[in-house]
C-alpha positions as CSV (number, residue, x, y, z in Angstrom):
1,X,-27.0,54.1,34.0
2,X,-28.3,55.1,30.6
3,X,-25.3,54.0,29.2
4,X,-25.4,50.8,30.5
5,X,-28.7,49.9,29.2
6,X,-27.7,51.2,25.8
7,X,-25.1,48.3,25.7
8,X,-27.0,46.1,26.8
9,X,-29.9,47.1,24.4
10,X,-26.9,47.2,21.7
11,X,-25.5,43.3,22.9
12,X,-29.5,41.8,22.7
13,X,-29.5,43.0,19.3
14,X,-25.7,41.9,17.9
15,X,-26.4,38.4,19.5
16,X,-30.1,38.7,18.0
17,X,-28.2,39.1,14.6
18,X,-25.7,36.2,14.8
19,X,-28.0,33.5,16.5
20,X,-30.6,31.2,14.4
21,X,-34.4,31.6,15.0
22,X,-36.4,29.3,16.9
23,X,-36.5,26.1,15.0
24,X,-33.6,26.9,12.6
25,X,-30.7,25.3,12.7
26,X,-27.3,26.6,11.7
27,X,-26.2,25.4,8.0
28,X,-22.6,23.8,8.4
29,X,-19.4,26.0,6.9
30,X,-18.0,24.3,3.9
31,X,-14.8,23.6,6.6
32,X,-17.0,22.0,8.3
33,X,-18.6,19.6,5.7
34,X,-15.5,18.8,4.2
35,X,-14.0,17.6,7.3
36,X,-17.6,15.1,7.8
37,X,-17.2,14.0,4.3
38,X,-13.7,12.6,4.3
39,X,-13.8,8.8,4.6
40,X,-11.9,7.6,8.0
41,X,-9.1,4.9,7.5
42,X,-7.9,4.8,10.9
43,X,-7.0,1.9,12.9
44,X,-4.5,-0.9,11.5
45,X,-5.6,-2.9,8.3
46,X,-3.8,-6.4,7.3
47,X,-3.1,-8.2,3.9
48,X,-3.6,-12.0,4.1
49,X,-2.3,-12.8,0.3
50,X,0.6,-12.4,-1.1
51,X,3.5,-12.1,-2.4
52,X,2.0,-10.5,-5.4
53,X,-0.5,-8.2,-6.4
54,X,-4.3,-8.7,-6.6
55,X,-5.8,-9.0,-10.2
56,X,-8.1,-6.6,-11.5
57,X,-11.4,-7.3,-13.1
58,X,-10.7,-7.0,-16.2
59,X,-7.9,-5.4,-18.5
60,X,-4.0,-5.8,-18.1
61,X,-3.0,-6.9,-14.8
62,X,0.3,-7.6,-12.9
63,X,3.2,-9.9,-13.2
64,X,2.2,-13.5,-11.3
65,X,4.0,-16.5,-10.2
66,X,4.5,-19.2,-12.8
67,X,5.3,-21.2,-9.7
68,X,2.3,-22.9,-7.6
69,X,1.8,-25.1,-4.8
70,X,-1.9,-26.3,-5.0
71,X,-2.7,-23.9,-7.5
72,X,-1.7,-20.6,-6.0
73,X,1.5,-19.1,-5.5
74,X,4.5,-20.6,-4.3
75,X,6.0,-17.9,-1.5
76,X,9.3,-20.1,-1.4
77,X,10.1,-20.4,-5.5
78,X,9.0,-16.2,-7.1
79,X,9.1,-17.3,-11.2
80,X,7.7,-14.2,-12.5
81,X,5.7,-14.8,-15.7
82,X,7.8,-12.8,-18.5
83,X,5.0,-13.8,-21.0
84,X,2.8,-11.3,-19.7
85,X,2.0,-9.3,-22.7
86,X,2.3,-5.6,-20.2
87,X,6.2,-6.5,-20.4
88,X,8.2,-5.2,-23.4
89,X,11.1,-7.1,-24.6
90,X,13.9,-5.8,-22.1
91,X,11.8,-6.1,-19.2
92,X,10.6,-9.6,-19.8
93,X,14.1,-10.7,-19.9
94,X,14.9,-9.2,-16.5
95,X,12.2,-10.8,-15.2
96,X,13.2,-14.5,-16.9
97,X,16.7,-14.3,-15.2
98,X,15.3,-13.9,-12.0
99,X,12.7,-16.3,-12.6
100,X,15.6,-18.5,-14.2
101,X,17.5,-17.8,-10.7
102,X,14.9,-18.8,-8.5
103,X,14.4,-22.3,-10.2
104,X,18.1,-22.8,-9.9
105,X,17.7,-22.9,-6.1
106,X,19.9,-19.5,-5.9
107,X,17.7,-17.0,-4.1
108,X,18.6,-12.8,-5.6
109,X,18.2,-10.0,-3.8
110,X,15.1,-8.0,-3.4
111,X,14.0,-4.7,-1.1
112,X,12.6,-6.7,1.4
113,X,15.0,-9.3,1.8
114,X,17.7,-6.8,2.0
115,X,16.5,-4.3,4.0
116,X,16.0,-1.9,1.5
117,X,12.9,0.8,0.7
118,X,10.7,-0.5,-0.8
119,X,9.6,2.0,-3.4
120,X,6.0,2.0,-4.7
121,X,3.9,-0.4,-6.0
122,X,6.2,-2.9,-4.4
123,X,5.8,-1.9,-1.1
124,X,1.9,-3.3,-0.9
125,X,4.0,-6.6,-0.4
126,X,3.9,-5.7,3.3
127,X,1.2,-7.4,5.2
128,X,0.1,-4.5,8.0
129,X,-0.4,-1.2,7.0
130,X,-1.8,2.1,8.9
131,X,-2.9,5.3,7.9
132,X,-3.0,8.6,9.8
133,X,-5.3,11.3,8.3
134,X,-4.5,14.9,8.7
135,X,-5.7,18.0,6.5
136,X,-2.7,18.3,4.9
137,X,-1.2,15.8,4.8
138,X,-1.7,11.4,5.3
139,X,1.1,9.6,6.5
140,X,1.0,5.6,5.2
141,X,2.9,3.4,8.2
142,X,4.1,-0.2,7.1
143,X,4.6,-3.3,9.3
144,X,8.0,-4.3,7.6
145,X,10.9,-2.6,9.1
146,X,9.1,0.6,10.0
147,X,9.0,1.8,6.7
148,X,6.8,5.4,6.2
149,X,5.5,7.3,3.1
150,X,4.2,10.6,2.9
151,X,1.4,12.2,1.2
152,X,1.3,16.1,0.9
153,X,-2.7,16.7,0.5
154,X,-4.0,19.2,-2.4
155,X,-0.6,20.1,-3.8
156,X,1.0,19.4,-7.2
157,X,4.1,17.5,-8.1
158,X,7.1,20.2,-8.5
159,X,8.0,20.7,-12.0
160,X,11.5,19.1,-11.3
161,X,11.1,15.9,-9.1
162,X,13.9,15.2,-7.2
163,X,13.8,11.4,-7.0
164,X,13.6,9.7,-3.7
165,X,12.5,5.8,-2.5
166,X,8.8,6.6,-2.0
167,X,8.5,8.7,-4.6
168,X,7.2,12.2,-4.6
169,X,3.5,11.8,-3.7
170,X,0.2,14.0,-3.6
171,X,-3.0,13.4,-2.8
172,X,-6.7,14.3,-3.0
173,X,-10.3,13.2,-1.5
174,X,-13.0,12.4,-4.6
175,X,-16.1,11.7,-3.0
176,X,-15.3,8.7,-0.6
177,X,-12.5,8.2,-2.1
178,X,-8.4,8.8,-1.4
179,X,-6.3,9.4,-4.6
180,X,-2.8,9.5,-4.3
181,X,-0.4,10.1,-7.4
182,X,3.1,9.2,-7.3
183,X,5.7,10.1,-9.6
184,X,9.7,10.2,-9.2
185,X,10.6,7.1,-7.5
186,X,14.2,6.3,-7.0
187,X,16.3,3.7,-8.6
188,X,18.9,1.7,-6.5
189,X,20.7,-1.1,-6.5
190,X,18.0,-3.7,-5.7
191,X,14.7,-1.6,-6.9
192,X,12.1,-3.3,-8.6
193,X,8.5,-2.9,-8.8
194,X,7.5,-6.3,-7.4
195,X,8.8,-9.9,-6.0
196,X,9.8,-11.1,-9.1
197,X,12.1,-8.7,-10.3
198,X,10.4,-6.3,-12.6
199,X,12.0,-3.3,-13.4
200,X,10.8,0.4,-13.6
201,X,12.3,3.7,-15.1
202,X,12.0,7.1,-14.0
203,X,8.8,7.0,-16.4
204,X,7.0,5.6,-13.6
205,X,3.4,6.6,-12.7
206,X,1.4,5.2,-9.9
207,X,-1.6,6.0,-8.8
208,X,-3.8,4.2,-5.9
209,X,-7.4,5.0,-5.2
210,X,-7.9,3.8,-1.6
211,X,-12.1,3.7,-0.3
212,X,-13.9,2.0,2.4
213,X,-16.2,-1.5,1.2
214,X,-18.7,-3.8,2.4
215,X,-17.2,-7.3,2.8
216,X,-19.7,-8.5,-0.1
217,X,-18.4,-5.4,-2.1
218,X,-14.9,-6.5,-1.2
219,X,-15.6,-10.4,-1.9
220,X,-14.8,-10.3,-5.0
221,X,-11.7,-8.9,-5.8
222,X,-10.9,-11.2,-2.7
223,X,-11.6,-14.4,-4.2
224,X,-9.6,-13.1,-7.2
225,X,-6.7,-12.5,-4.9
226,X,-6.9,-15.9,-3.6
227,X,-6.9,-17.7,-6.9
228,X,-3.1,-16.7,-7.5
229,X,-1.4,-15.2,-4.3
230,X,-0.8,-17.6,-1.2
231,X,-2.8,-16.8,2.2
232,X,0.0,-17.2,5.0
233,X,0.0,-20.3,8.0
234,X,-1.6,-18.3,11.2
235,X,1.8,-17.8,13.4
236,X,3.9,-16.7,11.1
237,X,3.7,-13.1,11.1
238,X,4.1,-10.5,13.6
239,X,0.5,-9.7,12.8
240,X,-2.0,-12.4,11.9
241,X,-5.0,-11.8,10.0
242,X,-8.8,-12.3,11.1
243,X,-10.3,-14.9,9.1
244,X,-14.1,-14.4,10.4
245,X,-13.5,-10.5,9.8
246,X,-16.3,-9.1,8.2
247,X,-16.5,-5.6,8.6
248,X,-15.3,-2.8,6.6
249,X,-12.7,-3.4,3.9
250,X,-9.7,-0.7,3.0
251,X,-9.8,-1.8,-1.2
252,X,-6.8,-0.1,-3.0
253,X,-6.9,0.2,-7.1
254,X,-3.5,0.7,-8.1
255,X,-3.2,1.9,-12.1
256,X,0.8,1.8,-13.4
257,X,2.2,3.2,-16.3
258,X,6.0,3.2,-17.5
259,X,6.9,3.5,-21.3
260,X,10.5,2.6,-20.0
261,X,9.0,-0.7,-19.3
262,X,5.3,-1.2,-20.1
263,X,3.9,-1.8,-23.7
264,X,0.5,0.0,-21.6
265,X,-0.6,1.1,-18.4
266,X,-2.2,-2.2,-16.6
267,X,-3.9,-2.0,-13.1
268,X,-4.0,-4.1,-10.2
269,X,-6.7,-4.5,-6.9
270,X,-5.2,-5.0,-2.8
271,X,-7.9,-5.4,-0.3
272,X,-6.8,-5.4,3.5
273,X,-9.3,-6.5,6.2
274,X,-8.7,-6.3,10.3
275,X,-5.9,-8.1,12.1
276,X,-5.9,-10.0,15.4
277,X,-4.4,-8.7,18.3
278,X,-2.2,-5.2,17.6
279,X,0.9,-5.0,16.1
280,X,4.1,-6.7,17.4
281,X,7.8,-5.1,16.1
282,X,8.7,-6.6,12.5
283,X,12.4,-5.6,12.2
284,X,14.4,-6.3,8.9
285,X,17.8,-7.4,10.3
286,X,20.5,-9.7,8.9
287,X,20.1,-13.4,10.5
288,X,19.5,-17.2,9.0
289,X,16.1,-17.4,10.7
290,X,13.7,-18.8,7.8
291,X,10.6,-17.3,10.1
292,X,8.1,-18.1,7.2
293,X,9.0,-21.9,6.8
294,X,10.3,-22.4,10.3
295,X,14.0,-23.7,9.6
296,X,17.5,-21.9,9.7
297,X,19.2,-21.2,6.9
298,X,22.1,-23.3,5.5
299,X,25.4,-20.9,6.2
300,X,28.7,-21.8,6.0
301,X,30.1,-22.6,9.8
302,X,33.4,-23.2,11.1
303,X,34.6,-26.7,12.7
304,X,36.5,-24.8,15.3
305,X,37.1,-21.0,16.6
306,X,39.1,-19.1,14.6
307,X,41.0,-18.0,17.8
């Protein structure tokens, strides 16, 4: 009996010990506050402009379309504009001959049109995008043909990068802010860095700095966007954007450097908003559907069955 009230003595005092006085409250471990401080990106976010990418405020910004159809982008005709002074010499030509291509009527291959990876920067062409946070890792989902990318959280790039389509990426939280560094991205037969052809080396360096806005924060760099890219029909997606969204914005600054390619690093600004409705499947398959201008393609057919 004397025993059992010496445990029990011995318990009141260890749980005396480990619980807060009256009043106090318990201060959170630094797990704990990390976890509270990291910005949520959930849920599915959708691009309305494209085919480009969105100007930055100021400095060097990306290759746009020379072509325009009441003053913005033409989707249909991708004339990159080899005068822009971030292209050295070799790289402005390749993207004049695709340029020169596309006002011939003869259409060239790209990533998406072929069903290839996309390879980063030019996979912020796709127009639905989702991100699932975990602690060590974020995985970046994409709308077009199920394409993924991974992020390995707090680590460094290896010191030999075996080069693959998405790159080898890492990542980090500053503040509010997700910073993702990518380095190693793969060349293939139809790789470039955006629509209209532009070439990368294995130079390449991207890095995106992804943070939640206020729709007036994110206005402006919206209205930017819409002075050169093309905001698609409703319809003609398999997600369509919400055009009285104004919620919270997902705002990516995207900062490229290649001395393969660039005569100096230039930037560029995507802002995705909320879509209408979820998701539907957005396969990239072989067919003559022309789903963004709503006619079939012109294909050679045969007068009569070959057996």
């Amino acid at each position: 009996m004397k025993a059992q009230r010496c445990d029990i003595f011995l318990l009141l005092i260890l749980a005396a010990a480990v619980s807060p006085a009256w009043g106090q409250t318990v201060a959170p471990s630094s797990d704990t506050h990390s976890a509270a401080s990291i910005p949520d990106f959930s849920g599915l976010w959708n691009r309305w402009l494209r085919p480009g990418l969105g100007p930055p405020a100021s400095g060097p910004g990306p290759v746009t379309n020379r072509s325009r159809i009441n003053g913005v982008s033409n989707y249909n005709q991708l004339v990159g504009d080899y005068t822009n002074p971030i292209l050295n010499p070799q790289a402005a030509e390749v993207v004049k001959k695709h340029g020169d291509l596309s006002l011939s009527g003869v259409g060239y291959p790209t990533p998406s049109n072929q069903c290839w990876p996309s390879g980063v920067p030019y996979i912020f062409w796709s127009f639905g995008m989702q991100m699932l946070q975990q602690k060590d890792r974020v995985t970046i989902l994409y709308l077009h043909d199920h394409e993924v990318r991974q992020v390995r959280m707090n680590d460094t790039h290896p010191a030999n990068v075996t080069p693959s389509w998405y790159g080898d990426s890492v990542g980090h939280y500053d503040g509010d802010t997700l910073v993702i560094d990518t380095v190693g991205v793969k060349i293939g037969p139809y790789s470039m860095l955006d629509m209209y052809g532009t070439p990368y080396s294995k130079a390449l360096h991207v890095v995106e700095r992804y943070r939640l806005l206020d729709y007036e924060a994110a206005r402006e760099a919206i209205e930017r966007d819409a002075k050169i890219n093309a905001r698609y029909p409703r319809g003609l997606n398999a997600v369509d954007f919400d055009p009285d969204y104004k919620g919270k914005h997902l705002q990516v600054e995207i900062t490229v450097e290649d001395e393969g390619v660039f005569t100096t690093p230039w930037s560029a600004v995507v802002t995705y908003g909320r879509p209408l409705g979820q998701w539907l499947e957005h396969v990239c398959a072989e067919n003559t559907s022309e789903y963004y201008n709503g006619r079939e393609s012109v294909v050679p057919t045969a007068s009569k069955p070959d057996f």
